[in-house]
N, C-alpha and C positions, 0 to 999 in steps of 0.2 A: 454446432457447438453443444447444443441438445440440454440449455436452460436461456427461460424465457427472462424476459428485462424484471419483471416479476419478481421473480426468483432473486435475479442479482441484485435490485433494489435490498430486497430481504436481507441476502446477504451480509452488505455492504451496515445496511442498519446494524446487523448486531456486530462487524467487524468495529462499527464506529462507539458502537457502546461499549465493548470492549475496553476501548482507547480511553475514552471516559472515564469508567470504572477505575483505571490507573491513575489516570489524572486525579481525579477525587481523594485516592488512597496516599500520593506520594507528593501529590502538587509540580507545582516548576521548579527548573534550577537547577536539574540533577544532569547529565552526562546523557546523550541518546543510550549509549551502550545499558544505560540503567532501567528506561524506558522499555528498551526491546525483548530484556530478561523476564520483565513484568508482564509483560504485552503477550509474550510467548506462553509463560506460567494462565494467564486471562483466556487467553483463546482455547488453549488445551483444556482449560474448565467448560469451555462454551460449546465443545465436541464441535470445533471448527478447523478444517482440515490444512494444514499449512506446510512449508518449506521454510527454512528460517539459512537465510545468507544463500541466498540459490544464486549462482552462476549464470549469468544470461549470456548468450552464445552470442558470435555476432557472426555472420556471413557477410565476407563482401564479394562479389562478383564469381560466386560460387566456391569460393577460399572459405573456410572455417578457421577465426583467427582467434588466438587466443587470448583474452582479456581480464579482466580486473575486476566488472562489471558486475556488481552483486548487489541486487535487491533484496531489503531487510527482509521480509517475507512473500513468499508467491502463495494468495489465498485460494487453494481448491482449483488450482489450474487457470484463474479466472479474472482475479485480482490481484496487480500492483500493489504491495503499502509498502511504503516509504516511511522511513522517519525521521523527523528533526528535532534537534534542542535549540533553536537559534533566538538570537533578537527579532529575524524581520524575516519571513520568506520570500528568496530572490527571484525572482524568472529564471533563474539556473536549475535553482530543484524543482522548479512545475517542469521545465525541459526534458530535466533527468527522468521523470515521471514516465511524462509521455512518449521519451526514447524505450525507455522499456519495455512502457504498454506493447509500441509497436514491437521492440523485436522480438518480445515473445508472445506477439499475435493475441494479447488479449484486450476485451471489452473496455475494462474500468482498472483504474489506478483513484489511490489515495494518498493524498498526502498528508500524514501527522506532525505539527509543531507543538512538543509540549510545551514550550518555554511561553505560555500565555495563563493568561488568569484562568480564564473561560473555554476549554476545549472546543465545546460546540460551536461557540458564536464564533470565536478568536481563531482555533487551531485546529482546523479540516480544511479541504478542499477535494472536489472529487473531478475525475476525468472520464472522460467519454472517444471514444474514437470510432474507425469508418467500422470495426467489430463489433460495435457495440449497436450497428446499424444495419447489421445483420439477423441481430436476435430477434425473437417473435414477442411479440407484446404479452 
């Protein structure tokens, strides 16, 4: 995959300050779609490489099927983020998360909820999978 957990750590830090950054400037309460706009305009300031509504593919049993499946952004090949504006994050979107990570075979996903006071404390979560168990320390 040829970046170290290191690396991705890094990453992931300034993907999540990013997120931050937004929260601070717009607070809670707004639409995800308002969040993503922001988030997008944030990252392209942070020369952070993204996909914004990327298309995850699904193979089943060697069939290429065509789906609906679109994560808010794919970070640098490497990184799920996801986003939410909810009351309560369910075990459906950590799911959703981690369905993606796998099918497009990457390390780490994020999940963002704006709709909290406190981004950091309140509204992150990060994921790890067997890829991410590959990478060199």
């Amino acid at each position: 995959m040829g970046i170290t957990r290191k690396e991705l750590d890094d990453l992931t830090y300034r993907v999540v300050g990013a997120a931050i950054e937004v929260h601070k400037h717009i607070g809670p309460g707004l639409l995800e779609s308002a969040y993503q706009k922001c988030l997008s305009i944030e990252l392209k300031n942070r020369d952070i490489i993204f996909i914004e509504e990327f298309q995850i593919p699904l193979n089943y049993k060697g069939n290429m099927i065509e789906t609906l499946f679109r994560c808010d952004f794919l970070i640098e090949d490497i990184i799920v983020l996801e986003l939410k504006s909810v009351f309560e994050i369910m075990p459906i979107h950590q799911a959703q998360v981690i369905n993606y990570m796998n099918l497009l075979k990457v390390p780490k996903g994020i999940l963002i909820n704006f709709n909290v006071v406190n981004l950091f404390h309140q509204g992150q979560k990060t994921f790890v999978n067997k890829y991410f168990d590959l990478l060199d320390c």
